[in-house]
N, C-alpha and C positions, 0 to 999 in steps of 0.2 A: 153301314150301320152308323146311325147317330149317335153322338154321347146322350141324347134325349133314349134313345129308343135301349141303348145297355142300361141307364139306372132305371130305366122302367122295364125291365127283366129282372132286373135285379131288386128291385122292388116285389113285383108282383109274388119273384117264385119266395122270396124271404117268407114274405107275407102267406101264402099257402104253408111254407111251412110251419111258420109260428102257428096262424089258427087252425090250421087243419088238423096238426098236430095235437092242441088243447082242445080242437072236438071229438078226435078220435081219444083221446085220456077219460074223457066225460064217459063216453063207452064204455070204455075196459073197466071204467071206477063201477060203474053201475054191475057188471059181472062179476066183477070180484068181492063187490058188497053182497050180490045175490049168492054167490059158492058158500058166502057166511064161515072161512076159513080166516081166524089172525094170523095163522101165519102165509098167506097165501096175501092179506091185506097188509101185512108186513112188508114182506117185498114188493107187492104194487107200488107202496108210499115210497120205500126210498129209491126205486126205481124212475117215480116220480121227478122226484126230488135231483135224479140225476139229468131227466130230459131237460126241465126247467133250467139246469143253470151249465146246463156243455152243450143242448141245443136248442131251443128256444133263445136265450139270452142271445147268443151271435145272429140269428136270426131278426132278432128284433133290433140289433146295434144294425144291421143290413140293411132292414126296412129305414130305420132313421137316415143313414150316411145317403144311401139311393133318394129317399123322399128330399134329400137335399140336393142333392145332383140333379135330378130332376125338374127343381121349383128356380135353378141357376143355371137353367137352359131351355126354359118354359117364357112366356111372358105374365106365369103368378107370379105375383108380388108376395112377402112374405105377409103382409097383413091382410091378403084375404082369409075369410070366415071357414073356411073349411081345413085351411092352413094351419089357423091360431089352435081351431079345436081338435086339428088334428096331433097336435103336437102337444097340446097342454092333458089330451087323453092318452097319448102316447106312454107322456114319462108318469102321469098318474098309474097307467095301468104297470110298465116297467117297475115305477120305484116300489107297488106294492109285490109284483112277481116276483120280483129275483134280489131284492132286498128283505123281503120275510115268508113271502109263502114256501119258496122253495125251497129256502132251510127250514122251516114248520114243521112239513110235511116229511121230509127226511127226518127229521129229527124224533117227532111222533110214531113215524115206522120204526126207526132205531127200536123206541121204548115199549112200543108192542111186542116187535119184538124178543127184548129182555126179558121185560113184567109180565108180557101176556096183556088179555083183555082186562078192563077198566070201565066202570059206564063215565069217569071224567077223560078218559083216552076217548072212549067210542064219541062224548062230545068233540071234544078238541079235532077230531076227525071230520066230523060229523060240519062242522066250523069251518073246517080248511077249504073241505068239498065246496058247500055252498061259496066260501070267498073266489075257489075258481071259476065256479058258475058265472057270479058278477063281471067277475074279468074278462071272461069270454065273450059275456054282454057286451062290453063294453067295447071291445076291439069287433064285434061285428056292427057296431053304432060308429066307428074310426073308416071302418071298411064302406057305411052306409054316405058318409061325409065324402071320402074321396070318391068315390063311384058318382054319386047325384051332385056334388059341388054344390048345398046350396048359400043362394046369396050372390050367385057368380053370374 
């Protein structure tokens, strides 16, 4: 085995797990809205809240350290185009996950859980959902770049 061929395992399987993970949530979110149960959307959220920042986030620190290992035993240079935007999408999608949605969204569960339902909680929920939707977007637009390299 190459050290090319480990960070690109280690890469890929990071990566299944970060998005697979945020696609299979998008699921369970869409069931758990449809049970139409707070307290049942209660602990989705901060169950949530917990994937996002014990597993996802290592996940995601994986894909970065590997996409690096990778590009310093590759002949890419770091300023190819699929590099730049892969990395400037990266810590975008990073700095908004695991620096505010994932305490958000915990924290919203927390307060459902306390207070009960709210139509400014069911927003604020309703808010979170969709910012993870974007993010998901966006890391399968990350996944679209390294797969197709274009530019390359």
């Amino acid at each position: 085995m190459t050290w090319y061929e480990f960070w690109f395992f280690l890469h890929i399987t990071a990566a299944m797990v970060w998005i697979g993970g945020a696609a299979a949530i998008q699921v369970f979110g869409i069931l758990t809205k449809r049970a139409a149960d707070p307290a049942k959307t209660a602990f989705f959220a901060q169950n949530v809240s917990w994937t996002v920042m014990r597993v996802f986030l290592p996940a995601a620190l994986v894909v970065l350290v590997a996409g690096i290992g990778m590009t310093e035993n590759l002949p890419w240079q770091w300023d190819e185009p699929f590099i730049v935007w892969g990395l400037v999408l990266w810590a975008l999608v990073s700095l908004v996950a695991f620096g505010f949605l994932g305490r958000a969204i915990g924290a919203a569960g927390a307060r459902l859980a306390a207070e009960g339902p709210s139509p400014s909680l069911g927003l604020r929920l309703r808010n979170l959902v969709w910012l993870s939707r974007v993010l998901l977007v966006v890391l399968l637009v990350i996944v679209f770049l390294m797969t197709v390299k274009p530019g390359t």
